[in-house]
N, C-alpha and C positions, 0 to 999 in steps of 0.2 A: 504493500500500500504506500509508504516512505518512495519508493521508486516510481512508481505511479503517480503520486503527489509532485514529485521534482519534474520528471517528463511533461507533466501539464502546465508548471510554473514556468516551463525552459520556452512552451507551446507560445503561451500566452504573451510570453515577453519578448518573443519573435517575432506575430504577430504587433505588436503595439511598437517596435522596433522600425516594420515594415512600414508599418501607417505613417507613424512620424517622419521616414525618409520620402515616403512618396504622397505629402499629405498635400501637396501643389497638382499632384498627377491625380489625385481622387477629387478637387474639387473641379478640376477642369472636365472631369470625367462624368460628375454630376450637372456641371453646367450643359456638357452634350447634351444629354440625354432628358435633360431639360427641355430642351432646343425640340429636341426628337418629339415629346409628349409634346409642346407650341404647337408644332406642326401639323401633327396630327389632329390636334382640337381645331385649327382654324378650319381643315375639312370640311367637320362640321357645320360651319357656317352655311344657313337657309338662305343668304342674299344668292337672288338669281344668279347677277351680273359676275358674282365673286366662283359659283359653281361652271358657269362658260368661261370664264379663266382656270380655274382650273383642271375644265375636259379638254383647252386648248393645249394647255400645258403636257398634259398625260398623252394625249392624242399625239403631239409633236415628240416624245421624247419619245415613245411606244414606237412610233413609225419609223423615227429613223434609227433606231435600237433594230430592228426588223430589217435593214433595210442596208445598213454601213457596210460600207469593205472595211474588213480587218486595219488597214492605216488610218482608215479614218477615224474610226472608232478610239483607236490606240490613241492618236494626237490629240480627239475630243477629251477623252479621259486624263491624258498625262497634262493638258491644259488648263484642266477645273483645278487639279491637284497640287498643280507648280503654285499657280496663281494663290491658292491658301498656303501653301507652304511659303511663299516668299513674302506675303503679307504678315503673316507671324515672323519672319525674320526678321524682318524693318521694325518690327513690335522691339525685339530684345536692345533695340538699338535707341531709343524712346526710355527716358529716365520716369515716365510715368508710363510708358505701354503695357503697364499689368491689367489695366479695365480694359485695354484693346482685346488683347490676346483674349481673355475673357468673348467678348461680342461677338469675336470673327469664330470662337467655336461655339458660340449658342447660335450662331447664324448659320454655321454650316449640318448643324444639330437638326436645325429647322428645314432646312433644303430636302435634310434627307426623309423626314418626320412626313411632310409634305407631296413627296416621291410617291413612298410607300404608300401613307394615304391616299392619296387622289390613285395610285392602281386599282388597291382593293375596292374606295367606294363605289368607281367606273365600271372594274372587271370581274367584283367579287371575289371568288375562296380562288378562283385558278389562275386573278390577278397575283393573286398572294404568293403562288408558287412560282409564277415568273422569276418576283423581287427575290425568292429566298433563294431559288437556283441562279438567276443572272445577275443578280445584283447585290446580293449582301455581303458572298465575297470580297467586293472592292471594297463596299461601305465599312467594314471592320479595317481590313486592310488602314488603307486608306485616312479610319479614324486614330487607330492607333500609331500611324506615323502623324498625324497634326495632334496629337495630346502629346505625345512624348517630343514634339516642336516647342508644343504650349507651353512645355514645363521646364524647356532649356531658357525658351526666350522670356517666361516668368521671370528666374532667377538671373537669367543675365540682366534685365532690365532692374531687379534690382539690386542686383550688385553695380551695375552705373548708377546708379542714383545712389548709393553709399562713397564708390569713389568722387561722383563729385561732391561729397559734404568733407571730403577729405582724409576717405579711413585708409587709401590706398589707390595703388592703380591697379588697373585690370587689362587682359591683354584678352583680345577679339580673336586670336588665332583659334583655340580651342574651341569656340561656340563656330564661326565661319567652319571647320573640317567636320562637326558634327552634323552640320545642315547641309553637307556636300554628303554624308553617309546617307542625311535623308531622302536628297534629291533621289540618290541611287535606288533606294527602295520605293521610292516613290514610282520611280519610270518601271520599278517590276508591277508593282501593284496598278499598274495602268495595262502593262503585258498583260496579265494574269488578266484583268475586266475584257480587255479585247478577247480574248480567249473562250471567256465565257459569253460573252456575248456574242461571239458568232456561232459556238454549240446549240446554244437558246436562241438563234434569231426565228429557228420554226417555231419556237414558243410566245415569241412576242404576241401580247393581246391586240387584235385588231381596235380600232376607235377611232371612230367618226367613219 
């Protein structure tokens, strides 16, 4: 029981360990997903005009999902991704870019929230299987290279806002080669959606 007791204490304090090192990477992780439930609620919205915006949107990303040559698709994807990826990098460079970093992943939180919604409300339960065969792989992908961006350029941003109150300097190379690691995974995880998205183009939902 003594060994067993110590085993759970050793559990515990590994876990709260873990929490405290990555406790920038679990609020940003909660702001996602935040983002993701926004998204999904706006769905709901009964305004006509706001429902034809959003069959337009389903309609237009369904068809040409359905419809891309492999490059295209590739460059579509590796484009949305750079683009968030290099907006949170300009963040860590911002002595206040902590609420940035913030926005840009509860708004990509939302994009995705939005996606997913507007398939299923349009396509129903076989929308659904679309999104989780052609599309959720990037979407993780994807999220987990812009949270672990979120939480380099969290803390570089605020270690420049300490070095300029004067506690030191800081040096840009380290944070710069780490967002060069992310590009790289970034342009796989752009591979990887092209891939699936032309396996799945016979599954694409038709609309409109």
């Amino acid at each position: 029981m003594v060994k067993g007791a110590g085993k759970k204490r050793r559990l515990l304090r590994g876990i709260r360990r873990l929490l405290y090192h990555n406790k920038i990477f679990l609020l940003l992780t909660m702001l996602f997903f935040i983002g993701i439930l926004l998204g999904s609620c706006l769905i709901r919205s009964n305004s006509s005009s706001w429902q034809i915006f959003i069959e337009q949107i389903v309609s237009g990303f369904s068809n040409a999902r359905g419809t891309q040559a492999f490059l295209s698709s590739f460059l579509q994807s590796l484009t949305g991704g750079i683009t968030f990826l290099l907006a949170i990098f300009l963040c860590g460079f911002c002595a206040v870019g902590q609420p940035l970093v913030c926005l840009i992943l509860l708004f990509r939180g939302m994009g995705y929230g939005l996606t997913a919604g507007g398939v299923y409300r349009i396509c129903g339960v076989s929308g659904m299987g679309y999104v989780a065969l052609a599309l959720l792989p990037n979407c993780v992908l994807t999220a987990l290279i812009l949270l672990r961006a979120g939480q380099s350029a969290f803390r570089f941003s605020t270690g420049l806002y300490s070095a300029m109150q004067g506690s030191g300097k800081m040096s840009s190379r380290p944070y710069c080669l780490e967002f060069s690691v992310l590009a790289v995974f970034m342009l796989a995880a752009a591979l990887i959606d092209s891939v699936c998205s032309c396996l799945c183009a016979g599954l694409a939902p038709a609309i409109g």
